[in-house]
C-alpha positions in Angstrom: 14.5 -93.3 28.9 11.2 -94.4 30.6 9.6 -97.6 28.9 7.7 -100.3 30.3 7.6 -104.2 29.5 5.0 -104.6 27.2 2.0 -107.3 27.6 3.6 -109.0 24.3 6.7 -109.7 26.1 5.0 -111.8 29.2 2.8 -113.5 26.5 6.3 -115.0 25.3 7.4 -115.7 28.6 4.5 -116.8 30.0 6.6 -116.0 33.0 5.8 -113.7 36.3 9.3 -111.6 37.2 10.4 -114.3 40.0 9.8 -117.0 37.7 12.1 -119.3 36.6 12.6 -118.5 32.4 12.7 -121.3 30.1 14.9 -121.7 27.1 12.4 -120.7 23.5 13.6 -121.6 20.0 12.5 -118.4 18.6 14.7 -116.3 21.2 17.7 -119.1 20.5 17.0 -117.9 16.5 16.8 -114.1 17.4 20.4 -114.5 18.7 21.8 -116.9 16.2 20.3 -113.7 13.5 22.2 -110.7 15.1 24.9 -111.9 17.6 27.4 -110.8 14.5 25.9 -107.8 14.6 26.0 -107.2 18.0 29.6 -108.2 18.7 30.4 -105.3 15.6 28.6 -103.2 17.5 31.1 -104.2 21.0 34.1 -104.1 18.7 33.1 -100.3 17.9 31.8 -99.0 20.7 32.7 -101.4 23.7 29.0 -102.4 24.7 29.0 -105.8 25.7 27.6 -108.2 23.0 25.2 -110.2 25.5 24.2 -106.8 27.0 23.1 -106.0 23.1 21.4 -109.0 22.4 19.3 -109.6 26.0 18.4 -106.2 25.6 16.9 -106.3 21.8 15.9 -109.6 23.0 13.6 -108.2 26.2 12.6 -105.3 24.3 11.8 -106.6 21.3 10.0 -110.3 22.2 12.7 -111.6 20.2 11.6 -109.8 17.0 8.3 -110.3 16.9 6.6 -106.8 18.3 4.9 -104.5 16.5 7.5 -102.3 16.7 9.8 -104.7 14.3 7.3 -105.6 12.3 6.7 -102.0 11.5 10.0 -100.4 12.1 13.0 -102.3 12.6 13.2 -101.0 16.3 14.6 -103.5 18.1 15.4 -101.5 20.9 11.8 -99.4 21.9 13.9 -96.5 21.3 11.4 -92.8 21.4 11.6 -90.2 19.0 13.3 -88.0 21.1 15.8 -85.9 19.0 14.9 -87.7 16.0 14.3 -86.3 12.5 13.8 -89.9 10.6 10.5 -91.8 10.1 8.2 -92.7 12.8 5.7 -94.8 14.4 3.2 -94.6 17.0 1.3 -96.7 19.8 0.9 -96.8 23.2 3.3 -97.0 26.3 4.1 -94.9 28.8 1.6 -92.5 27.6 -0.7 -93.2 24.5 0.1 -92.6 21.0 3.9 -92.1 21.1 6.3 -91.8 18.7 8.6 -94.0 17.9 12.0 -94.3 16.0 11.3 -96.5 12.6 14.5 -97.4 11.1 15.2 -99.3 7.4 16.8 -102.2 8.7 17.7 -104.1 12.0 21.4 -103.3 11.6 20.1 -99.7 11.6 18.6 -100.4 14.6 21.2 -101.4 16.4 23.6 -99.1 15.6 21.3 -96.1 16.6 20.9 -98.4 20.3 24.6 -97.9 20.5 24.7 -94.2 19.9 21.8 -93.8 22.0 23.8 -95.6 24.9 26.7 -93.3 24.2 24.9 -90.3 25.7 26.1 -88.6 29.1 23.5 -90.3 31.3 25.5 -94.0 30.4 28.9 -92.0 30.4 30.0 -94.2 34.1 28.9 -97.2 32.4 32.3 -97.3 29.8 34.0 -97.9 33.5 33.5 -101.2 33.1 34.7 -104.1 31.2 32.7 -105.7 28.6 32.6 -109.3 30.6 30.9 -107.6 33.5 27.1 -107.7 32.2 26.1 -108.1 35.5 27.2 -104.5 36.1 26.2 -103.1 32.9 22.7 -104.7 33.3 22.1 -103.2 37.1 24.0 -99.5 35.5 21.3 -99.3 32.5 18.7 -99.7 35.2 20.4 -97.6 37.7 21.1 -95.0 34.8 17.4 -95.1 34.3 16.9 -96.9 30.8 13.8 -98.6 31.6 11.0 -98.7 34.4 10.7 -102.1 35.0 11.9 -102.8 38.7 13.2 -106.1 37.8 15.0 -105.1 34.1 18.3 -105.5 34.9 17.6 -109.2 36.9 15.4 -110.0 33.2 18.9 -108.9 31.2 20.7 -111.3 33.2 18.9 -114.0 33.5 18.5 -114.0 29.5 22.1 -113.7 29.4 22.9 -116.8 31.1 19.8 -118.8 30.4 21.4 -118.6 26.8 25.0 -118.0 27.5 25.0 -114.8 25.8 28.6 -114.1 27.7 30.0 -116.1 25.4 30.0 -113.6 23.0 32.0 -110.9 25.5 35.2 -112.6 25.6 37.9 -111.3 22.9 38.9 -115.1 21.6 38.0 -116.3 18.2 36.9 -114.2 15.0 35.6 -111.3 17.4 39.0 -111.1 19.1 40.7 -110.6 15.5 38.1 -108.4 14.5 38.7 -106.3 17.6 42.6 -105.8 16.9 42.0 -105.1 13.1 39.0 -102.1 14.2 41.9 -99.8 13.6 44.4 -98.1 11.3 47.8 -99.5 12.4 51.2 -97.7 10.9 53.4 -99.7 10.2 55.8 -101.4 11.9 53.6 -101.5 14.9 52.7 -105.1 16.4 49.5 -104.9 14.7 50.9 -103.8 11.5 51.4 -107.2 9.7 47.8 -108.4 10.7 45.5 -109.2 8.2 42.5 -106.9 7.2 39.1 -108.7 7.9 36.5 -108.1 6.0 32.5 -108.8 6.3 30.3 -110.2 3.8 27.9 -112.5 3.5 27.2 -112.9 7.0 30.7 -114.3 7.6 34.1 -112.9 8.0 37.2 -113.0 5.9 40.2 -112.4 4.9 43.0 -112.8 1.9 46.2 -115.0 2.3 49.3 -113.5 2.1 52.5 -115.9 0.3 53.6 -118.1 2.6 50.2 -118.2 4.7 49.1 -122.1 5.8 45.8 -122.8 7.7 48.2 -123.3 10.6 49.8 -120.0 10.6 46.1 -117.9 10.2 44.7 -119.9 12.5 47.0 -119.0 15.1 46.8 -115.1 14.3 42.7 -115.9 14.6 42.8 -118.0 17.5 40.9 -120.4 15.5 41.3 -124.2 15.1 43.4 -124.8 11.5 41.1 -127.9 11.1 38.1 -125.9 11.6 39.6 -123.1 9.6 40.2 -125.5 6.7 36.7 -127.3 6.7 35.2 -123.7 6.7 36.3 -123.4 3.5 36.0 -127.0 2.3 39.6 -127.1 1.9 42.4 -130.1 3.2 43.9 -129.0 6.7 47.4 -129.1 4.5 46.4 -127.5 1.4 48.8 -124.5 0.2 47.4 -121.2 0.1 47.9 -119.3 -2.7 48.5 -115.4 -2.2 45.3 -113.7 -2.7 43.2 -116.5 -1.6 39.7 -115.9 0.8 39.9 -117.7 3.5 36.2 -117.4 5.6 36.6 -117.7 9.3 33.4 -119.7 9.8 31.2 -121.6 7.8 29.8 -120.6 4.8 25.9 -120.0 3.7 23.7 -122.0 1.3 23.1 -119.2 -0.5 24.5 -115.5 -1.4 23.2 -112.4 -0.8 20.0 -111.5 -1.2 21.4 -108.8 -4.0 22.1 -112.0 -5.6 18.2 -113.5 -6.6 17.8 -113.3 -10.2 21.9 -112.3 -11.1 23.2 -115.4 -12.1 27.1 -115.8 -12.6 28.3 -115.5 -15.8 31.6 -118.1 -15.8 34.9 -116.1 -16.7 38.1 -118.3 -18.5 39.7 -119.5 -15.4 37.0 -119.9 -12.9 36.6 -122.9 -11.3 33.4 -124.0 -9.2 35.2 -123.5 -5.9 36.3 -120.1 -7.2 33.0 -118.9 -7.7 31.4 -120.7 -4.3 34.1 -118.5 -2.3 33.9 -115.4 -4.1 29.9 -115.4 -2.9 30.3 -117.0 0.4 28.3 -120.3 0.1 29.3 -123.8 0.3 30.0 -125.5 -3.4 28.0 -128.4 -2.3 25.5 -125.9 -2.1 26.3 -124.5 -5.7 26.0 -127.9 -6.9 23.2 -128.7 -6.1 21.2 -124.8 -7.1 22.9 -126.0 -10.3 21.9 -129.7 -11.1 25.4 -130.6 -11.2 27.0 -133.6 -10.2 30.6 -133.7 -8.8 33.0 -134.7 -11.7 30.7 -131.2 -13.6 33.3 -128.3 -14.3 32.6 -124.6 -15.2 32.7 -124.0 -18.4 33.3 -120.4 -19.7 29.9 -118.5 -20.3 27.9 -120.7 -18.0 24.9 -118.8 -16.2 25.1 -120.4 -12.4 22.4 -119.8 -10.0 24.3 -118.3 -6.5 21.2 -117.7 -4.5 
């Protein structure tokens, strides 16, 4: 796909092509915002994470085109083939059309269909850790115009260590051996299901399951593991128990605004700050209470 680097994109930079690229807070919080997304998007299709990000990153100024503002395309993808809502404005040629999509995970899940067309077919040759390859094969392969595209994608990917996020270790290594159906008594068989919400990952303790024991399956640290979910390192698990594999939000989902929870006999605060994915501290304090406060059944608790 012909595309050119737009003048936004150099405004950000401030940068000619040999220049040497400085590290920007609002690129640092582009990536921070969809590096989940974009290591989904590896576990599923097996395009590198970094490759993902630098390229949304590049393409998009980090969010802040016009084409995210008005269509959640992260990725300057055309209309080509494309029966969904559009946009249009000038590049290549004037007044072309443009993919619109209703949300940035939208975005990037059409970038990694797009990439599994013939023309990128050599590219699945090569391992996820080499972006260096994948970066010189989009170019090669003829995804953008820009002579020096595949020296911007890795630059950005090790101006802000984006490889990090190739390597199948922590939550994205588990996630990547439960992306499939396993029979049973396979090796994978007794792994836990992971699930996504909340912009976190987690999972439900089986009897007999300690920090210790799910943070080896993880590849996680148990201490980590416990403070996650504001637990003691030694605690017992109980079967049925979430168990987050990173830390927690302030809030709930957005879904979440103006639908307090009503509290159920048997809830406790902890209860309800795990089953919506946000710290109790946090609960406390959306909720004026102090520490020795307990739910009390019928209780309307703000959760966002």
């Amino acid at each position: 796909m012909k595309r050119t680097i737009c003048f936004l994109l150099f405004c950000v930079w401030g940068l000619s092509a040999g220049a040497q690229m400085q590290w920007n807070a609002q690129w640092q919080s582009y990536i921070a915002e969809y590096k989940d997304i974009a290591i989904e998007e590896m576990m599923k299709h097996r395009i590198p994470a970094s490759i993902t990000l630098a390229q949304g990153l590049l393409e998009s100024g980090a969010g802040m085109s016009e084409l995210v503002r008005k269509g959640n395309n992260h990725f300057g993808i055309k209309c080509h083939d494309w029966t969904g809502a559009r946009t249009y404005r000038n590049d290549d040629e004037e007044g072309e059309c443009f993919r619109v999509y209703r949300s940035a995970r939208e975005s990037f899940e059409d970038h990694s269909r797009f990439l599994l067309r013939e023309r990128y077919k050599r590219l699945y040759a090569l391992a996820t850790t080499d972006y260096r390859g994948w970066a010189r094969g989009l170019k090669e392969c003829g995804y953008a115009t820009d002579p020096q595209y595949a020296t911007k994608l890795i630059r950005l990917i090790e101006l802000y260590q984006l490889y990090r996020y190739d390597s199948a270790t922590g939550y994205d290594h588990f996630m990547a051996r439960h992306s499939g159906n396993y029979p049973a008594g396979t090796a994978n068989a007794r792994l836990h299901p992971i699930f996504r919400y909340n912009e976190n990952y987690y999972l439900r303790a089986r009897q007999g399951d300690t920090f210790q024991s799910i943070a080896q399956e993880v590849e996680l640290s148990a201490r980590a593991l416990a403070r996650a979910n504001e637990r003691d390192l030694h605690e017992m698990l109980a079967e049925g128990d979430i168990v987050y594999l990173k830390k927690k939000r302030r809030r709930a989902e957005r879904a979440f605004k103006d639908r307090p929870h009503v509290v159920k006999a048997g809830e406790s605060l902890y209860d309800i700050a795990q089953r919506y994915g946000i710290r109790l501290k946090s609960l406390y304090q959306m909720n004026g209470l102090g520490e020795d406060d307990q739910a009390r059944v019928g209780d309307r608790l703000r959760v966002y």
